[in-house]
C-alpha positions in Angstrom: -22.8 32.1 -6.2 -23.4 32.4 -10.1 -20.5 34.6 -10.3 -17.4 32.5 -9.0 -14.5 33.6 -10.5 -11.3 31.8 -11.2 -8.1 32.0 -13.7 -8.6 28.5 -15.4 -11.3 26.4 -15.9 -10.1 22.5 -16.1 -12.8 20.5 -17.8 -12.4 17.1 -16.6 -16.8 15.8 -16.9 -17.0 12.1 -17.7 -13.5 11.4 -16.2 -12.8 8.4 -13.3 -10.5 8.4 -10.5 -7.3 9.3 -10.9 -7.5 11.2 -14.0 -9.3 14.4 -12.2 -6.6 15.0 -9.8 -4.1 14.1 -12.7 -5.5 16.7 -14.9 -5.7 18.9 -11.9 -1.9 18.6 -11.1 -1.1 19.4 -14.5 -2.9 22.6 -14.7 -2.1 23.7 -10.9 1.8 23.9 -12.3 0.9 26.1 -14.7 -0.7 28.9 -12.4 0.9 31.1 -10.8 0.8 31.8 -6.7 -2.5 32.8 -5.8 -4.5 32.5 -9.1 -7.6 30.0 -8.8 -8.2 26.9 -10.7 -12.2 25.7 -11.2 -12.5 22.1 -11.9 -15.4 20.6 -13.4 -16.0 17.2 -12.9 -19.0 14.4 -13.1 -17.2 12.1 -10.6 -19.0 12.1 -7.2 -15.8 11.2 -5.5 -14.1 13.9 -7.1 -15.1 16.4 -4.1 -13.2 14.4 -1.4 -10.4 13.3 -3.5 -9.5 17.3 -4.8 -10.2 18.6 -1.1 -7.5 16.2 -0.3 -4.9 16.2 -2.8 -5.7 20.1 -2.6 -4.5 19.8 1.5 -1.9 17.3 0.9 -0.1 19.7 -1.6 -0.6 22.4 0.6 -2.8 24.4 -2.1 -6.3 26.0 -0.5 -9.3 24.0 -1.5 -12.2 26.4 -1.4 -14.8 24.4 -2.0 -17.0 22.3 -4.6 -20.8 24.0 -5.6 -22.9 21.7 -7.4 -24.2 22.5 -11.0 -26.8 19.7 -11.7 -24.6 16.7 -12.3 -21.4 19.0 -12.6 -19.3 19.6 -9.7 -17.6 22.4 -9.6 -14.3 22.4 -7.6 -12.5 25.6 -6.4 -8.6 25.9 -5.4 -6.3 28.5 -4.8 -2.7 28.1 -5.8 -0.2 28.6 -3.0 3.1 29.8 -3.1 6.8 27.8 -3.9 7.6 25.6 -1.3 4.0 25.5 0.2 3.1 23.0 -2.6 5.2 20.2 -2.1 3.2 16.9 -2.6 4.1 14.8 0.8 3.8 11.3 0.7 3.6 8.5 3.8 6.4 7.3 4.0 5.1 3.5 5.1 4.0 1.3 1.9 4.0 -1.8 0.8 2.7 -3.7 -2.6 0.0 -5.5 -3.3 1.7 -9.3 -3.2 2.9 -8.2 0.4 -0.3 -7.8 1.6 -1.8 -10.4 0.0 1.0 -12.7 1.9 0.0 -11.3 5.3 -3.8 -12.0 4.5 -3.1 -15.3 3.8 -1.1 -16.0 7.0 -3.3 -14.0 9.3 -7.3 -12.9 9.2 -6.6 -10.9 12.4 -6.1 -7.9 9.6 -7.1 -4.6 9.3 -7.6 -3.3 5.9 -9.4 0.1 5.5 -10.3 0.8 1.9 -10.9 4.2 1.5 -12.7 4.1 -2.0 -16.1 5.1 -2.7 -19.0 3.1 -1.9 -19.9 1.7 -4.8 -16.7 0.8 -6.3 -16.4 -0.6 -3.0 -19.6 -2.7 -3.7 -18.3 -4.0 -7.0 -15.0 -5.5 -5.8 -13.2 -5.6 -2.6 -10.6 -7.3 -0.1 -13.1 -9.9 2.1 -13.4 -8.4 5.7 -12.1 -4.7 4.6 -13.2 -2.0 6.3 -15.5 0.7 3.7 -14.7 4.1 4.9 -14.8 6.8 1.8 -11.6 9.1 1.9 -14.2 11.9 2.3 -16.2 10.7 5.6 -12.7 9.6 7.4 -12.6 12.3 9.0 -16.2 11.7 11.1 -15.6 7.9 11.1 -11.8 7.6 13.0 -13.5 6.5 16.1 -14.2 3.2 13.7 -10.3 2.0 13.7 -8.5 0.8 16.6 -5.3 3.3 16.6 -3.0 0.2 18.8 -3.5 -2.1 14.9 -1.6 -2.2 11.9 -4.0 0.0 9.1 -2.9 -1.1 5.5 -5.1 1.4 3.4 -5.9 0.4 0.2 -8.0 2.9 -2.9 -7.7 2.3 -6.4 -4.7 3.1 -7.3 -2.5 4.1 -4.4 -3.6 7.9 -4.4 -6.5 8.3 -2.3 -4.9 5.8 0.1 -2.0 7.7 0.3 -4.0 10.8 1.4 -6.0 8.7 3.9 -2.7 7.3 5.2 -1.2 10.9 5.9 -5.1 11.8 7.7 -5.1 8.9 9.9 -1.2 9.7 10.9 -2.3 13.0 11.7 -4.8 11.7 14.1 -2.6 9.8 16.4 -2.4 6.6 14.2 1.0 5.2 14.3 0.8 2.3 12.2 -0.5 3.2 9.0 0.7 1.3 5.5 -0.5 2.5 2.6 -0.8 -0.6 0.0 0.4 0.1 -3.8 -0.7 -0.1 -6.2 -4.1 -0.9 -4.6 -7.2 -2.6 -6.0 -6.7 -1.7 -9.8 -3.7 -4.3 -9.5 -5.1 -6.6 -6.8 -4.9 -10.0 -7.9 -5.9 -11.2 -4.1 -9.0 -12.7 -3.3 -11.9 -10.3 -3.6 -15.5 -10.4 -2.9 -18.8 -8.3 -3.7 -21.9 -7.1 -1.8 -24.2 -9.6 -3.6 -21.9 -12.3 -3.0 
């Protein structure tokens, strides 16, 4: 598996969530239909986050091989119209949420962040299911409750938001801009 080929090689090692998929997007519109993209990244959540945006966009993830710490990421750039970014189209901001968590704990807030950054900071009583293990885990959500899904920065949420609508969820709200703006109360593991 030495001898994967691919057009461009985006170096993106030592980067954080969002700025792989950023860099990614950037470089996708500069292929052309067809031609493959290798991205290499350190970030562990990298693999589920350019699996999805790669699905969302309508490009062909091919998969992620693992070089040590690097991960290398494999996509195939579709054609036109394929790779339209879709978004959910139900959102709301952080202070909204915050409002409804303050007038109700009956609340069901899935963070789909990794686990650790999970760990370090988080909404109290959210629900820690990684974007990359939703999949396996639906079973976990109750599909008759309002879902507000909540990442970092409104990205991977977003992503999750469009999965779980997919799956039969109806009420799905992805929160903007997520935790990298939350100003809500928060807790931590060791807390």
């Amino acid at each position: 598996m030495d001898n994967m080929k691919a057009n461009v090689i985006l170096y993106a090692k030592g980067l954080a969530c969002p700025m792989p998929i950023v860099k990614t997007k950037k470089t996708m519109s500069g292929l052309e239909a067809g031609q493959i993209l290798e991205v290499q990244a350190t970030d562990k959540g990298s693999k589920a986050d350019i699996k999805a945006w790669s699905e969302s966009t309508g490009h062909h993830y091919l998969g992620t091989l693992e070089d040590g710490e690097v991960l290398k990421h494999y996509i195939r750039k579709s054609s036109g119209d394929e790779s339209i970014e879709r978004k959910h189209p139900n959102s709301i901001n952080n202070g909204e949420l915050e409002k409804k968590l303050e007038v109700s704990e009956n609340i069901t807030v899935l963070d789909v962040r990794e686990t650790a950054e999970y760990a370090f900071n988080h909404i109290p009583n959210s629900n820690s299911i990684p974007l990359g293990e939703l999949e396996q885990r639906l079973d976990e959500l109750d599909k008759e409750k309002e879902i507000f899904v909540v990442c970092r920065t409104g990205n991977r949420s977003d992503l999750a938001a469009q999965k779980l609508a997919k799956n039969g969820f109806t009420k799905v709200i992805n929160v903007v801009p997520g935790m990298s703006q939350w100003t809500g109360k928060t807790t931590t593991l060791n807390q």
